[in-house]
N, C-alpha and C positions, 0 to 999 in steps of 0.2 A: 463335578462340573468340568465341562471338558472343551466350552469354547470363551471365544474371548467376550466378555459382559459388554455390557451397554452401557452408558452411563450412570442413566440412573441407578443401575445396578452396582457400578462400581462407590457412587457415592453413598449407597445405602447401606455397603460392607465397610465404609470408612467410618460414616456415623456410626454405626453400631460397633464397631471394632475401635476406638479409638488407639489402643494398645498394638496393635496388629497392623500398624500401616507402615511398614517399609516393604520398596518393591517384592519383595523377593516373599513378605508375606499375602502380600495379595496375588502375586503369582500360586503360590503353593494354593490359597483358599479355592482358588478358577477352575485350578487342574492344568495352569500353565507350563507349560514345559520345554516346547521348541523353539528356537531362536527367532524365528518369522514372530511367533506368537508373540514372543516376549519383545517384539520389536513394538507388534501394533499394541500392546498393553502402554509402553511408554511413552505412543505417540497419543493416546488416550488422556492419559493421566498429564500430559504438557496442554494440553487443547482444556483441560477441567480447571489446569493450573494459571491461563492464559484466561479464561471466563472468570478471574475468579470466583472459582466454585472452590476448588481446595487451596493449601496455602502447604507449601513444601518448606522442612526442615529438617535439615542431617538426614536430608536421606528418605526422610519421610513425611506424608503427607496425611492431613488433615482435614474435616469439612473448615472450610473458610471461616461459615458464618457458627460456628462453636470452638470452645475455650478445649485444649488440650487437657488432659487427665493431671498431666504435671506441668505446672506455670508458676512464673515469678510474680508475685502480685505487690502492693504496697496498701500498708495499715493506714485506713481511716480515722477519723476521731470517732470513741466511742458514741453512741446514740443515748439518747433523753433516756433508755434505760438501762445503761451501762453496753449493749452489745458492741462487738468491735465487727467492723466489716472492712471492706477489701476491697481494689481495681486492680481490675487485672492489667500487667505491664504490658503483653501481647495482644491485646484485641483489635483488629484490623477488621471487624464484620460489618456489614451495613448496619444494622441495627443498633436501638443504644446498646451502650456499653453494659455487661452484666454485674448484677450484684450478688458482693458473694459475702456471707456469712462465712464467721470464722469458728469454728468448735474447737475448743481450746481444751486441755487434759490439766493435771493439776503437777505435771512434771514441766508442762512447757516454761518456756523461761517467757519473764513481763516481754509484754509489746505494745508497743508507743505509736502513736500519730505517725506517718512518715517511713514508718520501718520496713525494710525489702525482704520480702519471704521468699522462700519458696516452699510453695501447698501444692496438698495433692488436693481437688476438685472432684468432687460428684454434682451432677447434674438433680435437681430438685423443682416438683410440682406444687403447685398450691400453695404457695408461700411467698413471701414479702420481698422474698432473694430469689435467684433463679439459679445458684452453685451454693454450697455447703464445702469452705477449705479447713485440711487439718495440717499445722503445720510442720512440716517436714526440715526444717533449717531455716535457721537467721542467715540474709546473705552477709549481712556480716561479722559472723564468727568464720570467715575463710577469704578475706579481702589480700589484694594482693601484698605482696611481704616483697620486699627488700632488704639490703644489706649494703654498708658502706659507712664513708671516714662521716663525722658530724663537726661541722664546723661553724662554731658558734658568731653571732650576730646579734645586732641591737635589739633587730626585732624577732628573735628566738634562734633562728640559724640555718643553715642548710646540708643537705647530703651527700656528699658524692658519693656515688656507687663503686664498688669496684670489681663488678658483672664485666669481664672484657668485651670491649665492640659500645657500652654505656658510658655517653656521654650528658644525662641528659641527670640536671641534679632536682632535688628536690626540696619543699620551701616547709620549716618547720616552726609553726607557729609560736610564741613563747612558751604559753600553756600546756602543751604539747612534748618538750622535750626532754620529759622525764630526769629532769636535775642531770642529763649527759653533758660530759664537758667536750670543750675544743680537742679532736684529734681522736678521740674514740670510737673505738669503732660499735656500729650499734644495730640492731635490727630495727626494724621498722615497718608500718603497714599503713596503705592508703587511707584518709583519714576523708575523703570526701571525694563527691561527682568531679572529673577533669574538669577543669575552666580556663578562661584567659589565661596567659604564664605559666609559670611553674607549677608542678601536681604537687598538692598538699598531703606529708604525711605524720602519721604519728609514733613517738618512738616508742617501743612496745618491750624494748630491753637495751640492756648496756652489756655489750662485753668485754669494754677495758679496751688497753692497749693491742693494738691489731695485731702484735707477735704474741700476743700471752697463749695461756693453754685454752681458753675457751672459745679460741677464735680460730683454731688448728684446722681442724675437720670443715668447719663449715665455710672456709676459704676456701678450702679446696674445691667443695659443694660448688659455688659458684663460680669458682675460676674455669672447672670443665665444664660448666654447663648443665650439669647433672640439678634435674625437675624435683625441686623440694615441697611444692607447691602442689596440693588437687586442686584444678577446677570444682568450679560449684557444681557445675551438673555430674562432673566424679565423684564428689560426696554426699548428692542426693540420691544417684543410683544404688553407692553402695547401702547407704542408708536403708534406702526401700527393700533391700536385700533380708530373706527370711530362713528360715533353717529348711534343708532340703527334704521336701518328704520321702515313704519309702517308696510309692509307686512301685513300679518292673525291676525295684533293684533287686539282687541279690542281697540275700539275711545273712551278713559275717560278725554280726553282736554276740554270736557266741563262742568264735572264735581267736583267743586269745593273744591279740596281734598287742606289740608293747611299742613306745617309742624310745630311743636312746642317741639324747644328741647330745652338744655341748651342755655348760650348766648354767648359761646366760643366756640361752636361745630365745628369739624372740617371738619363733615360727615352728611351728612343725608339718614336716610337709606329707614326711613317709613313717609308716610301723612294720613291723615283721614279725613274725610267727614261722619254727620250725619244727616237725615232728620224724619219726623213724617212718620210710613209708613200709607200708605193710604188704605189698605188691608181692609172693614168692618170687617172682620173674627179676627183682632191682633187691637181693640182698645184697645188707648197708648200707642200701639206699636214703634220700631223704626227702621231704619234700617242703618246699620254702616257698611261704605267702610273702610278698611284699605289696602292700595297699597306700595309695600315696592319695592325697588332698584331691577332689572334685573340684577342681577351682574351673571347670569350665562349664559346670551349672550355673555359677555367679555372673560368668564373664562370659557375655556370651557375644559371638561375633558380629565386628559391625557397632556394640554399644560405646558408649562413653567409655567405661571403666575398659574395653576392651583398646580402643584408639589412645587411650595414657599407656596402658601396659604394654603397649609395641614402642609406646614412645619412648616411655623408659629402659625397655629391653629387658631391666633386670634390678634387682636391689644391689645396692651399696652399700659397707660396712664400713663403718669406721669404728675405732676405738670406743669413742663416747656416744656415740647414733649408729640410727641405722634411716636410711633413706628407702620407704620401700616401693616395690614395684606397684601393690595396691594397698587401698585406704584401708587401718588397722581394724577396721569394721571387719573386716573380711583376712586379711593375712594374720590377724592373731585371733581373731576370735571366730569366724563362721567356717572357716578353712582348713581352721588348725586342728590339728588329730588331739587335740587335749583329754587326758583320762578321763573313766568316767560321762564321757557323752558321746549321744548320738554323731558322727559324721557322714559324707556320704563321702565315696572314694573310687578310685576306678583300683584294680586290686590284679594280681597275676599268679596264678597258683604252677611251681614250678617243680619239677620230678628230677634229682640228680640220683648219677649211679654213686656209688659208693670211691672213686675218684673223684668226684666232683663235677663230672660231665652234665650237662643241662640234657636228658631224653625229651622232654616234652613240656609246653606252657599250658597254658588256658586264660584269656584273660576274661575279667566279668567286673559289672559295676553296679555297684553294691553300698549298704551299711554297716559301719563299721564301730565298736565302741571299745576304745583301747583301756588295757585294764594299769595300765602306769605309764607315767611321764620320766623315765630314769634320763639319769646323765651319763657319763661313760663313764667316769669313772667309779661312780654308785654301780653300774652292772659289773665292774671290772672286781672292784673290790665282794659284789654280791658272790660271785663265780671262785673267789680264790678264795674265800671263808669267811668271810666280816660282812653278811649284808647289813644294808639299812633296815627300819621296823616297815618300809614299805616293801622293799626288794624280797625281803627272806621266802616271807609267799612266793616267790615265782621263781626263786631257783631251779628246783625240780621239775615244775611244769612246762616253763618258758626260757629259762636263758642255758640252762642245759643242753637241749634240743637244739638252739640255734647255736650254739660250740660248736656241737657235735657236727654239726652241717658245714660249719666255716673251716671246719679241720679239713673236709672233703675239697671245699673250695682250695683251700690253699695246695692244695695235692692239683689240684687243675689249673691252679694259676702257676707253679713252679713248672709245670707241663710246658705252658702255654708263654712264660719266658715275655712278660711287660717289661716296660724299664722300673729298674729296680732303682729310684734315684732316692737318696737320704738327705734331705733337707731341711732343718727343724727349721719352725715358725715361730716366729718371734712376736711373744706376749707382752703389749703396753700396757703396766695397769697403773690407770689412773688416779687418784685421790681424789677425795670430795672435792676441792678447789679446782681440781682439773686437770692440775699440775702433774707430770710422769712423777710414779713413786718407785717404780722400780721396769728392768725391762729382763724379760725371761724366756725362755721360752717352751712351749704347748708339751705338755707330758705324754706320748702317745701310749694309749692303752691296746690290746688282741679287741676288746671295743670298738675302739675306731676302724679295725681295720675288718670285725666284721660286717661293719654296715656297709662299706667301704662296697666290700665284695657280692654284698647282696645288692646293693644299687646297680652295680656293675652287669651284674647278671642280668639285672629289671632292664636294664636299659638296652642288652643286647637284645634279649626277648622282644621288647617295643620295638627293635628294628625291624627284628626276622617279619615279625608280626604281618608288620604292612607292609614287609617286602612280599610277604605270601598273598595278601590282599589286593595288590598292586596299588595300594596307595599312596598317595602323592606325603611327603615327609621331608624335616629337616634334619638331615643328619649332622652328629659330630664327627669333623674330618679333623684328622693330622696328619700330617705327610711329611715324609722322610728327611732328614736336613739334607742343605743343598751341597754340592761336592767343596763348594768353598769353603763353609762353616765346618765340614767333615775333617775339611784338612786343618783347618787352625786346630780342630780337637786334637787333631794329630800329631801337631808342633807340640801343642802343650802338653803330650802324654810325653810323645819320647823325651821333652825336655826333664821333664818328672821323673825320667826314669822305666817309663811303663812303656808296654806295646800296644796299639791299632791298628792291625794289620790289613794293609792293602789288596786291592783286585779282588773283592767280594763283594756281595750282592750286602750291604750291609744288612742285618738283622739287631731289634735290642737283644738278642743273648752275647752279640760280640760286644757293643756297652757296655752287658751287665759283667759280661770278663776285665773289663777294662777298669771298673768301677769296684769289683771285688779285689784285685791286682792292688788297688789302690787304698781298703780298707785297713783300718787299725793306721796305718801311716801317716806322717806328715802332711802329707797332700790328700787326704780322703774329703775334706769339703770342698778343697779346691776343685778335686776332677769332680765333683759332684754340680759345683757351680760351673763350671766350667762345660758338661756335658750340657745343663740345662742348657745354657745360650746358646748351644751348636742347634739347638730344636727348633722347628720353626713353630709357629703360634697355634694354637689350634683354634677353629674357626665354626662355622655354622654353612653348610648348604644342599641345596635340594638336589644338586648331585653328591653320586657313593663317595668318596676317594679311598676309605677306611680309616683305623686309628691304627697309626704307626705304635706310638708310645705304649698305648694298652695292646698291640698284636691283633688287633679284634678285625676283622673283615667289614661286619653290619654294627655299628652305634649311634643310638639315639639318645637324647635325654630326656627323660619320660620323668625322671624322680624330685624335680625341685619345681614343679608348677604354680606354687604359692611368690615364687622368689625369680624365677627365669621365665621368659615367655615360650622358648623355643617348649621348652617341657607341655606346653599347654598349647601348641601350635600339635605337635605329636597326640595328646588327650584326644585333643577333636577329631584327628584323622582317626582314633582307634574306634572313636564312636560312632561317627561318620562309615566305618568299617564294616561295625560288627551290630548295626542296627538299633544304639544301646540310647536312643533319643536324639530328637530336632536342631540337638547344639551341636553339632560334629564340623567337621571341617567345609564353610564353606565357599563356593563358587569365589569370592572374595579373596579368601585365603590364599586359596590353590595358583589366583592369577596374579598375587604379589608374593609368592614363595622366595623364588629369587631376590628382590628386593628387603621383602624380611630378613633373610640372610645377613644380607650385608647390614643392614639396617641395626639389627642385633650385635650380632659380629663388632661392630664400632661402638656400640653402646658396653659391651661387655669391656674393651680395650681402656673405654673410659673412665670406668669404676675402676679399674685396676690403677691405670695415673694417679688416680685422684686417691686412691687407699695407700699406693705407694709413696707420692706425693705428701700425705697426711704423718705416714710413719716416718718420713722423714724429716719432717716438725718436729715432730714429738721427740725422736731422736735429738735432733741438736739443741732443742729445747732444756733437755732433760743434761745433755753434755755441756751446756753454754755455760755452765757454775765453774767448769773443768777444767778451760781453759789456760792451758799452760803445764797441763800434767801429761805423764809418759805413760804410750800403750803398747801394747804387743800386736801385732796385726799380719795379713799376708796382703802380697800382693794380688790382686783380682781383678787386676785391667791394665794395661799398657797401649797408650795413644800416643800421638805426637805433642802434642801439650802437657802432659803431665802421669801420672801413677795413679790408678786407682787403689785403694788399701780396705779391706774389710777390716774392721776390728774382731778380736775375740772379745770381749768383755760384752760388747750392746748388738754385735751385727753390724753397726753401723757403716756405710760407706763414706770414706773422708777421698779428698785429692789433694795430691799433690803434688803443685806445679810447676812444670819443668824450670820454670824460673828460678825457683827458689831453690833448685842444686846446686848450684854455685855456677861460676863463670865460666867453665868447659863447656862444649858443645855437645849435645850427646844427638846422635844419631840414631834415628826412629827406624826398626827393621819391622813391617807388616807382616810379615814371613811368620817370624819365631818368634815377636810380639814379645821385642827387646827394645831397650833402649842404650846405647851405650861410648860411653865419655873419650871422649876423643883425644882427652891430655892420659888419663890413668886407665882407660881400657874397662873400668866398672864397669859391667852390664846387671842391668836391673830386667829381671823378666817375672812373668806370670809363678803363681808359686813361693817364692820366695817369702822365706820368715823376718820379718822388718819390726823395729822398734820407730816410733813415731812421737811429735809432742804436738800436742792439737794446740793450733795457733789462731784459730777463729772459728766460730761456730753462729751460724746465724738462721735463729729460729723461724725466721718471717717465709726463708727459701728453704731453707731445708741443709743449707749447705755447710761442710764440714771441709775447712784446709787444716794439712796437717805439716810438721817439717820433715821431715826425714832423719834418723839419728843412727841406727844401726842395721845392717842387713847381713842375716845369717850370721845375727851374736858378732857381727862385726864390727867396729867402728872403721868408715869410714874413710877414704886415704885422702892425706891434707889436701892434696889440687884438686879434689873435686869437691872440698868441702867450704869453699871461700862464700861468708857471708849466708851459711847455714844457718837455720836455727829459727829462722823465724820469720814469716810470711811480708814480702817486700814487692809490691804490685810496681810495675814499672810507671813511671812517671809520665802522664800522659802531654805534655810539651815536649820532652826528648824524644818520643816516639814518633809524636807527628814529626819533628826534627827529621828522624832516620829514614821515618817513607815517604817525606817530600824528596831530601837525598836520592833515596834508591831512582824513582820516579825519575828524576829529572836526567839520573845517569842512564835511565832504561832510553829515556827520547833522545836523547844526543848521540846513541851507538844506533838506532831502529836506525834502516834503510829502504 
């Protein structure tokens, strides 16, 4: 069809297509295509919407006088012979209202007079009803949730929120308050339709005292803003959501791709698979599959589940949860590459020389069925002679072959000269109660870092890809630190000891000299923490800039789509590319790329606060017993206010407040990122090995003050040590005192 329909024409492909009605599909059905066209289609469809003949929603429209395929309906009282029927919430048609029978399965849960569904609808002849609904979700198993103080009352109590920017409390009926007491903090969920006054809710748990352990993570949750909540129409789509068939895909069910992630994972997004290739033209050659989750068969553009997952940008981790991008319908179980089943995958077959050089890709999309779910350290331990009874089988076939591969890699990554930065991650692990039982941190296995390296690869591949396609794309940018941040590295090396040498075009192998210079030594975490903050953020956008940190020219993020959106922004362009079906990247996408960006971009910074944020809970949580015992630490920050001090024992960051040195004046140098005493000459700088006694610890913030006791195994010299010892917040009446003072002598000298 190649002109623009008539009316009746267009409303005949609405009836009959109920599923298919947003513009862009009724466009494609017509044969529309030019902008003129697609102009008088939507002057069309506003003049249909204006009679009402159709009725527009999210985008898409509907015959007026018939019931959507998916509606919220509400349960009737059963009939004189037990059947349950249904009103639909949506009906706006001239005619009466339709009646829908309910078919109910013998998994559904009871439903009652009153109760808000949401069914999916078929249309039915010759019968007493004119729809047949099956239901798909109670709407109230997903009402909205809440979090806040409970403060009890005569007549049950109420809630303050402590959602920032939430002022607005909530009234909780006696019946209702789940035996919470005054000051607890607690969750909660709407308990009824808004009315007069305050919104009635019900308290659905208790989590104690608002600094305890169980209250850590999901403060933070709400303090950034960070979406813990699906909408109902997010958990009906995912819901409706089915296992992919095989269609046009490519058949990779016989080829032996494995996964290996942490041993707590909640998601699996990527598998791999490597053999020797047999090419005479690439001797010690290898060739390396990496097939990562089809999440954008599910998620398809424009939907519900598609508008939460830009919103969210990305998952969140915390210690005790995980906040994910999309509903567990779909990120743990239709998405995920779990052993033993069918998945569908977009996948990248890739050809290195025997350096490790990338000659050629091929990407295709395909099914895939992985033959194990390892952990890293199950492959690490399988590879170096102790497998599990699941691993042994696949030594020889599978994790051999990808060794073999990652030895090459590392010969092309040593080439190719990333920053080379060593920063162990630091493990909370918690106890049934909630409470921190111990802090550690992460054991890196040649595991981790071969996945590492084959993502690395997948994702420059995804660049090239659609840079060869000339597709529109979000790339990962990082760029260079700025000459300011260069040079504080620079104070801090020579202060160390070390060199960064000036008048070059910086590259990471002059870091990576700077950072080797500094290994095995005293100062090896420092220049390491140290190098990191000279770096600027990496970010997300639809122009190149490249990745400084990795050396790479073209990076994309292709490999975490289940968990990142940009990954699944990338999916669509490749399919949208390479013809591989109707979900590809569109017209939509391409015209908020930019905005995506940034969009994402801030969403990712937010997770980081709030997981940072969270560890820092748990931290002083776990130190708050401590209070008053001596640690070893380094200095790893120097401000005008005060010392910042890593601990060695937890990581932890504590401060310590220029107040509490005693009564010298110390003078703050930005320069050399010192600080130093004005009676004794003491300088305290970056680096420095310091003994500390933690003098307050408070778990609600995060915040850890410490005193100061020795620097560089020294004690201390007495004039700058007056009234040491222990944490002395100035008094706030002497203070107003001294800046009413200051003030007053500023106005009497102004002219």
């Amino acid at each position: 069809m190649d002109q623009i329909p008539s009316k009746d024409r267009l409303l005949a492909w609405i009836s009959d297509n109920p599923t298919l009605t947003a513009k862009r599909d009724i466009a494609r059905a017509f044969g529309i295509k030019g902008s003129a066209e697609r102009i008088e289609l939507k002057r069309l469809l506003r003049e249909l919407e204006a009679e009402g003949a159709v009725a527009k929603k999210h985008r898409t429209y509907r015959d007026a006088s018939a019931l959507p395929p998916v509606s919220i309906v509400q349960v009737l009282a059963p009939d004189a012979e037990g059947d349950l029927y249904a009103r639909p919430l949506e009906w706006d048609g001239a005619g009466p209202e339709p009646r829908i029978l309910l078919v109910t399965r013998s998994s559904d849960p009871a439903l009652g007079e009153g109760d808000r569904i949401l069914a999916r609808l078929a249309e039915v002849t010759g019968e007493g009803h004119s729809h047949e609904g099956r239901l798909i979700r109670k709407i109230g198993v997903n009402p909205l949730k809440l979090l806040g103080i409970f403060r009890a009352g005569s007549d049950g109590g109420r809630i303050v929120p402590i959602d920032k920017g939430s002022d607005k409390e909530w009234s909780v009926p006696r019946d209702m308050t789940g035996g919470a007491r005054d000051g607890e903090l607690v969750e909660a969920e709407q308990a009824g339709p808004k009315r007069m006054g305050l919104p009635v809710a019900r308290i659905v748990a208790r989590l104690g005292d608002p600094s305890g352990p169980r209250a850590v993570s999901i403060i933070a949750i709400h303090q950034h803003g960070i979406p813990d909540q699906f909408p109902d129409a997010v958990i009906a789509e995912a819901d409706r959501a089915t296992p992919a068939p095989m269609g046009a895909r490519e058949d990779l069910r016989d080829l032996p791709l494995v996964t290996i992630d942490p041993i707590d994972a909640r998601d699996r997004d990527d598998a791999v698979h490597a053999h020797a290739d047999t090419d005479p033209a690439n001797p010690g050659g290898h060739v390396v599959w990496v097939a990562i989750a089809d999440v954008a068969h599910y998620v398809r553009p424009g939907s519900a589940l598609d508008r939460e997952a830009r919103k969210r940008g990305n998952s969140s981790y915390f210690p005790d949860r995980v906040v994910p991008m999309l509903p567990d319908v779909l990120s743990g179980d239709l998405c995920s590459l779990h052993e033993h089943v069918d998945r569908p995958c977009l996948a990248v077959r890739m050809v290195l020389d025997a350096q490790g050089n990338k000659l050629a890709h091929r990407f295709t999309r395909g099914m895939m069925r992985s033959v194990a779910s390892l952990h890293y350290a199950e492959a690490q331990e399988a590879i170096d002679g102790n497998p599990s009874p699941r691993a042994a089988p696949l030594v020889e076939p599978v994790l051999r072959p990808l060794y073999a591969a990652y030895a090459a890699l590392k010969l092309a990554r040593a080439a190719r000269q990333p920053l080379e930065l060593d920063l162990p991650e630091r493990k909370i692990i918690l106890a049934e109660d909630g409470t921190v039982q111990s802090v550690s941190y992460y054991e890196r296995f040649d595991a981790h870092r071969l996945i590492e390296e084959c993502m690395v690869l997948a994702n420059v591949a995804a660049a090239e890809e659609l840079i060869r396609l000339k597709r529109p794309l979000l790339y990962r940018v990082h760029e260079e630190p700025s000459p300011e941040k260069l040079e504080a590295l620079r104070e801090v090396a020579e202060a160390s000891g070390f060199v960064l040498a000036k008048g070059q075009v910086l590259k990471t192998a002059h870091l990576n000299r700077l950072l080797a210079q500094a290994q095995g030594t005293e100062f090896d975490e420092l220049m390491n923490i140290t190098t990191l903050r000279s770096m600027t953020q990496a970010y997300y956008n639809a122009t190149n800039f490249g990745h400084f940190g990795l050396t790479l020219r073209n990076y994309a993020h292709f490999t975490s789509p289940i968990r990142r959106y940009s990954d699944l922004i990338v999916h669509r362009a490749l399919i949208a590319g390479h013809g591989f079906g109707d979900d590809g990247l569109s017209a939509q996408d391409i015209e908020q790329l930019d905005e995506t960006a940034k969009q994402i971009s801030d969403t990712e910074r937010r997770s980081m606060m709030a997981e940072r944020d969270t560890t820092d809970r748990y931290l002083a949580a776990f130190l708050s017993e401590r209070v008053g015992s001596v640690f070893s630490g380094r200095i790893s920050g120097v401000q005008r206010f005060g010392l910042f001090v890593k601990l060695d024992e937890t990581g932890a960051d504590g401060l310590i407040p220029i107040r509490s040195l005693g009564r010298e004046f110390f003078h703050f140098d930005a320069d050399s990122q010192t600080l130093m005493g004005s009676d004794t000459g003491l300088t305290l700088g970056i680096g420095q090995r310091v003994t500390v006694r933690l003098a307050e610890a408070v778990p609600v913030t995060g915040g850890l003050m410490l005193d100061l006791l020795e620097v560089e195994d020294r004690k201390l010299p007495g004039g700058a040590s007056a009234k040491r010892g222990r944490f002395a917040p100035r008094k706030p009446a002497k203070a107003a005192a001294r800046d009413a003072k200051v003030k007053r002598k500023v106005i009497r000298t102004r002219k």
